[in-house]
C-alpha positions, 0 to 999 in steps of 0.5 A, spaced: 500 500 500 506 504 502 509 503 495 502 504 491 502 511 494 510 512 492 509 510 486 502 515 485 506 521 488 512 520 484 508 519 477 504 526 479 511 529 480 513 526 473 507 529 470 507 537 473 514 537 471 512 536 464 506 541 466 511 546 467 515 546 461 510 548 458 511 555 459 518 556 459 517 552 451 512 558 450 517 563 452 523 560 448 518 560 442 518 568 443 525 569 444 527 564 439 521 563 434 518 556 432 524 551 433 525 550 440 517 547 440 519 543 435 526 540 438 522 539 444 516 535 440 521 531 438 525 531 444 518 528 447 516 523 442 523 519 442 522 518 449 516 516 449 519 511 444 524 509 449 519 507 452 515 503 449 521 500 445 524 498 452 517 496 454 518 491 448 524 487 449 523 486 456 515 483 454 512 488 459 506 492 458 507 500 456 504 504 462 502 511 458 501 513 466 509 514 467 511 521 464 519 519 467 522 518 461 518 524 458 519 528 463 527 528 462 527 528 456 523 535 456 528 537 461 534 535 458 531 539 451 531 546 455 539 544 457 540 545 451 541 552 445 536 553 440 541 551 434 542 544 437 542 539 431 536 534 431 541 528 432 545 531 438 537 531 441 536 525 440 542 522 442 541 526 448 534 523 450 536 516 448 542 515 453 538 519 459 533 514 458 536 508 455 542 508 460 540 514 465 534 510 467 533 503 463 540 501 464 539 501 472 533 497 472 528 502 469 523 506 473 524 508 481 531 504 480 535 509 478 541 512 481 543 517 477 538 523 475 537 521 467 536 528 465 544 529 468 546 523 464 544 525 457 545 532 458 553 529 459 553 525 454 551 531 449 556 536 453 562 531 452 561 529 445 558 536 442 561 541 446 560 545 441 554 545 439 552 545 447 556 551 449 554 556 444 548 558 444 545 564 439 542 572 441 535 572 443 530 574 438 535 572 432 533 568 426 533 561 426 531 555 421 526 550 423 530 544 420 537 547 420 541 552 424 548 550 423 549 557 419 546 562 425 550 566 429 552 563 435 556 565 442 558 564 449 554 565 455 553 569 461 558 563 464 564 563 459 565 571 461 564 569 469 568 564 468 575 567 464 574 574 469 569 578 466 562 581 468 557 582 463 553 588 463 545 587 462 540 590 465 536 586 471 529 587 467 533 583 461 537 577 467 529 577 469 526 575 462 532 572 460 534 576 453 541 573 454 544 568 450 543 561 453 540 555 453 533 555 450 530 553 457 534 556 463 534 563 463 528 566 465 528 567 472 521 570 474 518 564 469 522 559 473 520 562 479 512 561 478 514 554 476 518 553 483 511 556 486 508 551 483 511 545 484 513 547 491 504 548 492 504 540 490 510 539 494 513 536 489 519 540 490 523 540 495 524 546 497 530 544 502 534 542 496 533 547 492 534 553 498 541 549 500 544 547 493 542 556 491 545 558 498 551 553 497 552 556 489 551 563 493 556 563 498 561 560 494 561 565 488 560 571 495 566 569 498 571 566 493 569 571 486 573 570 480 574 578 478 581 579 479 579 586 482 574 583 486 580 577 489 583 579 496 579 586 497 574 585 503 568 583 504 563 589 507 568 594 502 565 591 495 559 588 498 554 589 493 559 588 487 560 582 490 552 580 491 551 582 484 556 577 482 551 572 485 545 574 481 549 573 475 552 566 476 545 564 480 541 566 473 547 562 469 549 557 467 542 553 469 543 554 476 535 556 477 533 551 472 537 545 475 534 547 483 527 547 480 529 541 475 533 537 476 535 537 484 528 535 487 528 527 483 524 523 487 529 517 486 535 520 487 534 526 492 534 523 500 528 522 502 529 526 509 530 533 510 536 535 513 539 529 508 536 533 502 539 540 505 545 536 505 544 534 499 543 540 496 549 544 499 554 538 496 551 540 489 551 546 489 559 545 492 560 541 486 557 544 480 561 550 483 567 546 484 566 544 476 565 550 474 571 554 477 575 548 476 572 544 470 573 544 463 565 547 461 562 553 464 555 550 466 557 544 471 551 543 475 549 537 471 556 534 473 556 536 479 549 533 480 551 526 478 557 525 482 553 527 489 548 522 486 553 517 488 552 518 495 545 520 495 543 513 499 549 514 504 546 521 506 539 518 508 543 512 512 546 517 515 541 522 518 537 515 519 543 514 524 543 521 527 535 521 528 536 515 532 541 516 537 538 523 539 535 523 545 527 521 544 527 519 537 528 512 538 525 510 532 525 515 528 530 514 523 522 512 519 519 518 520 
């Protein structure tokens, strides 16, 4: 009975996710014109074939009320720039699915966030088409986008010491070059308050990954005039340094997205407060010391790896407190 109400909970998670992509598609359409629906229609019916192709060879019915593999594959579509070519979309949902997920035993079985797998594998093999994005607003192709004008971001220039110069209606709505889904903070916002109402998002992940990526950004800053200098002197360049990175490099995004999977985030809450804190820790650590700029989805799948060990350790902590005896299932 326990586990049939899990599963119902995880299925709704899957489906208002899918939910609240719709209106970060809708604003990318705006920005970019038709394509971004497109690749995200196709991004969703190679999912769904995932399914049902997995669900062939193992000789099992096709459950059409799991939205997981669509879920991810829609998530893994807003990762990625506007002029992506149809083949590395499609790679990307296939590996997020058919290894991210039906690798490790399908659904629930999973250890590593789907999504974070696919989207790796694009960035690794194509990191040319995944770290470039094009200027909103632009021109581009229906089928083929290989001659539009494309650039870094916000993150690249973060990254090599630099500090971008937009005005803070422009960060709200988005109107950067970056990836087709992960730029508008205030639609992401309305997303999060949402999924946070159906409690479908944890909010102590999401709080402790942003407060981890913040911290990290406040007290050890990139810009070599900002390196050395005292904390209370350059506060408020050091806070609108924070904004920057927080609003680049899919850092909302992933709070929203990403770090609140049923089946990879603790199920405890002082677990996924830690969890969130190791993450953002991570991404950050990949994005000062890695070789791409975005590096929250790296950092997600190497916390992943000790997601499970964090619940076992808060178990432990909840029983040998005093008075919680037995506590380590609540």
């Amino acid at each position: 009975m326990q586990e049939d109400i899990r599963t119902e909970q995880t299925r709704r998670y899957y489906r208002h996710t899918c939910l609240m992509t719709i209106p970060l598609i809708a604003f990318a359409a705006y920005l970019y014109g038709l394509r971004p629906v497109l690749l995200c229609a196709a991004a969703l019916v190679v999912g769904n074939l995932c399914d049902r192709l997995v669900a062939l060879l193992r000789h099992r019915v096709y459950q059409s009320q799991d939205l997981s593999s669509e879920s991810f594959a829609l998530i893994i579509a807003l990762l990625l720039p506007a002029t992506v070519s149809w083949y590395v979309l499609a790679t990307a949902v296939v590996a997020g699915v058919l290894i991210g997920k039906e690798a490790f035993g399908g659904y629930g079985s999973y250890p590593f966030h789907p999504a974070a797998v696919g989207y790796a594998v694009a960035a690794v093999s194509w990191p040319q088409q995944i770290f470039l994005y094009p200027q909103p607003y632009v021109n581009i192709p229906l089928w083929d986008a290989s001659l539009v004008p494309v650039t870094t971001g916000i993150s690249d220039t973060l990254r090599h010491g630099g500090l971008p110069h937009l005005d803070t209606l422009s960060l709200l709505l988005g109107e950067f070059a970056s990836p087709m889904g992960t730029s508008a903070a205030f639609i992401l916002l309305g997303c999060s308050l949402f999924l946070w109402v159906q409690r479908d998002l944890s909010l102590s992940a999401a709080v402790g990954f942003v407060l981890a990526c913040g911290a990290v950004v406040f007290l050890f800053p990139r810009q070599a005039d900002l390196v050395g200098t005292p904390l209370f002197s350059t506060l408020l360049e050091r806070l609108n340094l924070v904004w920057y990175e927080l609003v680049s490099g899919a850092t909302l995004y992933s709070a929203v997205f990403l770090l609140s999977e049923p089946y990879t985030c603790p199920q405890r809450t002082l677990g996924r407060a830690l969890y969130g804190v190791l993450v953002g820790l991570a991404s950050m650590a990949f994005r000062y010391f890695g070789v791409y700029a975005t590096g929250v989805c790296f950092g997600l799948l190497t916390v992943n790896s000790v997601s499970g060990w964090l619940d076992r350790v808060v178990a432990r902590l909840y029983t040998a407190l005093p008075g919680r005896k037995g506590g380590a299932a609540a």
